[in-house]
C-alpha positions as CSV (number, residue, x, y, z in Angstrom):
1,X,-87.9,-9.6,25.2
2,X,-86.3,-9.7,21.5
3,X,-86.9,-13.5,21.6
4,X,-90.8,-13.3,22.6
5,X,-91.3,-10.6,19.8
6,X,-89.6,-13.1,17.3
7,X,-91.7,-15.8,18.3
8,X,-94.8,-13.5,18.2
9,X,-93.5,-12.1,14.8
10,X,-93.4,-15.9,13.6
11,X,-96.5,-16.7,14.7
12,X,-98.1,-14.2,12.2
13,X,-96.0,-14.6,9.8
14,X,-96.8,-18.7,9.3
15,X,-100.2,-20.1,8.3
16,X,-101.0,-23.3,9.2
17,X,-102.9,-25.7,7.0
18,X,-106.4,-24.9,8.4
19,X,-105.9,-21.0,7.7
20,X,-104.6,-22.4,4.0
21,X,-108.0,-23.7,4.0
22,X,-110.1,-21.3,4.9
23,X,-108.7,-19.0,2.6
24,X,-109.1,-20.4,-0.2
25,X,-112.5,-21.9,0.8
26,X,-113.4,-17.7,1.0
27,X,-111.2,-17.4,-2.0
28,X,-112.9,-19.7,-4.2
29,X,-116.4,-19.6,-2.7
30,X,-116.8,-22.6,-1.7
31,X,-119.3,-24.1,0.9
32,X,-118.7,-27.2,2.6
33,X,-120.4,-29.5,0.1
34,X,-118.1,-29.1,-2.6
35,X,-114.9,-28.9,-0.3
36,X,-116.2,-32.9,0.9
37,X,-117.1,-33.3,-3.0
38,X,-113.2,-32.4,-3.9
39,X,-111.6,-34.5,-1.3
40,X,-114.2,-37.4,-2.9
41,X,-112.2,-36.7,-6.0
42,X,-109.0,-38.3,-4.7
43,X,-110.9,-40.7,-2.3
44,X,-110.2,-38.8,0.5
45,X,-113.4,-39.0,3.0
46,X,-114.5,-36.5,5.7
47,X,-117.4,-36.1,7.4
48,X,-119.5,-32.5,7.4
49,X,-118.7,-32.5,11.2
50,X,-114.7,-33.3,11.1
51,X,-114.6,-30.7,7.8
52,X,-116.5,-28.2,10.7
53,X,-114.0,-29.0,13.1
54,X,-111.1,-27.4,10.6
55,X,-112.5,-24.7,10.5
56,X,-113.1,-23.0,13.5
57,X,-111.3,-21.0,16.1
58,X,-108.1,-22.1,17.6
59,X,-108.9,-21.6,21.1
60,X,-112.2,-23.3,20.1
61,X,-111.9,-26.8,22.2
62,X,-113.2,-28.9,19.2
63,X,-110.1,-27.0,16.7
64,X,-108.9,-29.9,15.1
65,X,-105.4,-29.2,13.3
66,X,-105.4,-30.0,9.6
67,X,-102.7,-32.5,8.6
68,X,-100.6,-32.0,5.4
69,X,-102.2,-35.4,3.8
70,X,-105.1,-33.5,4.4
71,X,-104.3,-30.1,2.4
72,X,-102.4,-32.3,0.1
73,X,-105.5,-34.6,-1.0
74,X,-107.6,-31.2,-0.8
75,X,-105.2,-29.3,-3.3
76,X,-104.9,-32.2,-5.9
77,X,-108.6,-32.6,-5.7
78,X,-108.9,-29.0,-6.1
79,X,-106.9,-29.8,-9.6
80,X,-109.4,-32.4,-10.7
81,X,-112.5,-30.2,-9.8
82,X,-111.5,-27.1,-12.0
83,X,-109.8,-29.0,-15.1
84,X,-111.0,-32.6,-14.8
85,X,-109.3,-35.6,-15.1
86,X,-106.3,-36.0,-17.6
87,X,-106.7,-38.8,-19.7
88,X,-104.5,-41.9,-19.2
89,X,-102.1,-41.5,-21.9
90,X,-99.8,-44.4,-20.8
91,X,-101.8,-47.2,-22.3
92,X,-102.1,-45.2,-25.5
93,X,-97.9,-44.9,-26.0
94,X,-98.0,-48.4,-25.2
95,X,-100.0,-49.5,-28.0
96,X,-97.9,-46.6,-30.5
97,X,-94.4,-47.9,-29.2
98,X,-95.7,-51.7,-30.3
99,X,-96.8,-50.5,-33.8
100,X,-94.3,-50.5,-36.6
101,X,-93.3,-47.5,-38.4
102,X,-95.1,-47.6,-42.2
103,X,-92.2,-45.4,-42.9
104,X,-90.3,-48.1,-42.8
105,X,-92.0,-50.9,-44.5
């Protein structure tokens, strides 16, 4: 009995990637479109029918379980679509650390 309620309590207690997801698809308002446009972002492709798949039911029979490659790509693409790209700074500190000082000329 006590371990059946544990694993029930667990159960609830633990979202899995595709209820990560959803909420922050309902979270952030987002429709389909622009969750396939942020995955884009980090050259991550998916198809309007897989993204569909995510998101429904779990005792649905076409429930497809989101991976963590999957939420990963989704959440740095997520980065990307609300601040933008940082610019590439390491060619910049290239070209600085090659420059001598005038300080010392």
């Amino acid at each position: 009995m006590a371990d059946s309620l544990q694993l029930l309590a667990s159960r609830f207690l633990m979202l899995s990637n595709n209820d990560i997801l959803k909420k922050l698809r309902v979270a952030l308002s987002l429709r389909n479109d622009d969750i396939i446009e942020i995955l884009s972002l980090v050259d991550f492709e998916i198809t309007k029918g897989a993204l569909g798949d995510l998101f429904r039911k779990e005792d649905h029979p076409g429930y497809v379980e989101a991976g963590d490659q999957l939420l990963r790509n989704f959440l740095n693409g997520l980065i990307i679509y609300n601040r933008g790209k940082l610019p590439d700074n390491r060619h910049q500190e290239k070209e600085e650390d090659n420059k001598p000082d005038k300080k010392s000329q």
